[in-house]
C-alpha atoms as one frame of an Amber mdcrd trajectory, in Angstrom:
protein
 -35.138 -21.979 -93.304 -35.144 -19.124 -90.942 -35.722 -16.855 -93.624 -39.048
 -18.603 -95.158 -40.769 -17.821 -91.039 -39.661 -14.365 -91.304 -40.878 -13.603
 -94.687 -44.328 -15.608 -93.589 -44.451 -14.074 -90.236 -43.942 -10.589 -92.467
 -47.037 -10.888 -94.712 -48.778 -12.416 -91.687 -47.982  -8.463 -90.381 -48.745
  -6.805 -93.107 -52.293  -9.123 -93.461 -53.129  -8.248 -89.797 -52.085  -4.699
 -90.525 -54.143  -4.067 -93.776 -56.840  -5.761 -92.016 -57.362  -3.710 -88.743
 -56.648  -0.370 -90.888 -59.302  -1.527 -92.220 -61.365  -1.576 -89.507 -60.713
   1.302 -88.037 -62.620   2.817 -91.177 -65.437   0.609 -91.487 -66.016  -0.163
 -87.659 -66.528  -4.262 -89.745 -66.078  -6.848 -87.483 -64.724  -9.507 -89.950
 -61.374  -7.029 -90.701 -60.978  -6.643 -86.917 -61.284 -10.607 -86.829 -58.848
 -10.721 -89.483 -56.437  -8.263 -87.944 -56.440 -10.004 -84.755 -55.733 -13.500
 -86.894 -52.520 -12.039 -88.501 -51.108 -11.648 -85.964 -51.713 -15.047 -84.545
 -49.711 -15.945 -87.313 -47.276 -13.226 -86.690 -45.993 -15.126 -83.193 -46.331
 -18.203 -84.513 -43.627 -17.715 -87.333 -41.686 -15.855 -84.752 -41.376 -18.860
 -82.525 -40.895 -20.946 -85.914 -38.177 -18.680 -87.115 -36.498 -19.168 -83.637
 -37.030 -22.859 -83.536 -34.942 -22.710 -87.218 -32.115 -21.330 -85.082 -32.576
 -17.517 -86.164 -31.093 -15.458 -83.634 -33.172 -12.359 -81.989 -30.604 -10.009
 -83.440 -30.984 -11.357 -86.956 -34.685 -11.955 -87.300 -35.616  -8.805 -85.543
 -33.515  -6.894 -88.186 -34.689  -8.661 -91.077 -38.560  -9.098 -89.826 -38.727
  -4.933 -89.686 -36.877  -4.708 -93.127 -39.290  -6.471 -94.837 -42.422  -5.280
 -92.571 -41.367  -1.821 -93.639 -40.672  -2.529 -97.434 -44.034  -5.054 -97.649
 -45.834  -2.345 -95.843 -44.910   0.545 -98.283 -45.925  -2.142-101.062 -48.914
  -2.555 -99.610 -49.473   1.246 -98.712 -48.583   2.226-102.224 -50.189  -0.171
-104.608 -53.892  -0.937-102.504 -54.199   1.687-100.686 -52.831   4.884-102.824
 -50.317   5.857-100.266 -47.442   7.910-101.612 -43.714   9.170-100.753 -41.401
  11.779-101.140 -38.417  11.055-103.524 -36.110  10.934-100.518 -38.501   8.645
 -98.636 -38.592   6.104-101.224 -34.414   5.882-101.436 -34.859   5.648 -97.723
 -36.472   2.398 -98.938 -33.715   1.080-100.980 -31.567   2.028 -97.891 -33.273
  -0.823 -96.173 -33.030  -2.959 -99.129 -29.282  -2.633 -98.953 -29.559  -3.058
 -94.829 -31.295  -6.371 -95.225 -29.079  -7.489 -97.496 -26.002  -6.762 -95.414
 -27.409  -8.348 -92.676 -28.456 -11.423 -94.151 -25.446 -12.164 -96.260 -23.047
 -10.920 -93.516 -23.745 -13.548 -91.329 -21.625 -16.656 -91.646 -24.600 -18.797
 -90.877 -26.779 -17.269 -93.519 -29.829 -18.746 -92.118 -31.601 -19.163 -95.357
């Protein structure tokens, strides 16, 4: 279950992101804490998603995939972020990318 690490080790990201963002506002020392935690996590489910016999080429691709479409989430519905119409279909681009590369693979490490 390659796949489960890299979608853990993704909100892990997206947590330590959100979290030192956050600091960098607020100068609090809990959300730098927090930041520094997530990604604790973040190498831990990369070793784990290794260990599950992920390859570097496959859970590098799909680890930024879903760090870039969690981090949008994140960007758009907490934080107010917003995109330009062609930005967001640049999204679904990577939809479609992550797809290809996760079904492609004969070992479909799901």
């Amino acid at each position: 279950m390659a796949l489960a690490s890299v979608i853990a080790m993704s909100f892990s990201e997206i947590f330590g992101n959100f979290h030192l963002k956050m600091y960098s506002q607020t100068n609090t020392h809990r959300n730098l804490l927090c930041g520094l935690l997530g990604y604790c996590g973040v190498l831990y489910f990369l070793i784990q998603s290794f260990q599950l016999g992920g390859s570097m080429m496959w859970v590098s691709a799909m680890w930024e995939g879903m760090i870039t479409l969690l981090g949008a989430g994140v960007a758009f519905f907490l934080l107010g972020e917003r995109f330009k119409p062609l930005q967001y279909f640049g999204l679904f681009l990577g939809i479609v990318a992550m797809g290809l590369v996760h079904f492609g693979d004969e070992k479909n490490y799901s």
